[in-house]
C-alpha positions, 0 to 999 in steps of 0.5 A: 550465532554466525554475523547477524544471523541466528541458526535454530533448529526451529522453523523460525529465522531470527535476525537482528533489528537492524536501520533504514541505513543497515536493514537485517535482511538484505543483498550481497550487491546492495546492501542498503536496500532491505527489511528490518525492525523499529519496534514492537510488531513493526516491519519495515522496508527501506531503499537507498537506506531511507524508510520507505514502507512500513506495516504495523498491527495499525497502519501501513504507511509509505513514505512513496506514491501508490500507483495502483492499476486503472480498475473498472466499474466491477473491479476498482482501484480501491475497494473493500474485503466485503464489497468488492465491486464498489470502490474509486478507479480511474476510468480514463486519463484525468478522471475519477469515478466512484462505484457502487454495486458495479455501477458508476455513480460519479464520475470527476474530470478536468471538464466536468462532474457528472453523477447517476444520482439525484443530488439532495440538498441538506440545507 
């Protein structure tokens, strides 16, 4: 055992658990910043010593904004392992859309929501 570290003659690194404050696996010049363990099948990812992402057998939870990229009618934003070309993106500043098949069906702006679809009332 040398500091935090364990030498093995496996392929496999093993570290401490480590804080938010004190993460295991970190950086000479800032040492606040980095991955450590909280508990069973838990990684998490600290900056300036506070919890910022963690991942989970369940969840992957972030204490910070996604800023993910504009996306496309055939590409969105968020979309699906298995259906990839239906999902929500932003098609323009203050707008968003949702797609299906690679086709826009609605579409929601500061000035109007318009949609492809005929809308059915379930009253």
């Amino acid at each position: 055992k040398e500091g935090f570290f364990y030498i093995q003659r496996y392929p496999q690194s093993l570290f401490e658990d480590g804080t938010a404050a004190i993460p295991s696996m970190s950086f000479l010049n800032d040492s606040d910043i980095g991955i450590y363990r909280s508990a069973a099948n838990t990684f998490n990812f600290s900056t300036n010593g506070i919890l910022r992402l963690t991942l989970d057998t369940a969840n992957f939870t972030s204490t910070l904004s996604f800023l993910g990229p504009l996306g496309s009618t055939t590409a969105p934003t968020y979309s699906f392992s298995g259906d990839t070309n239906t999902g929500i993106y932003s098609s323009a500043a203050d707008t968003v859309d949702i797609t299906t098949s690679g086709t826009t069906r609605v579409t929601l702006s500061t000035a109007s929501l318009t949609t492809t679809l005929p809308l059915t009332s379930f009253l």
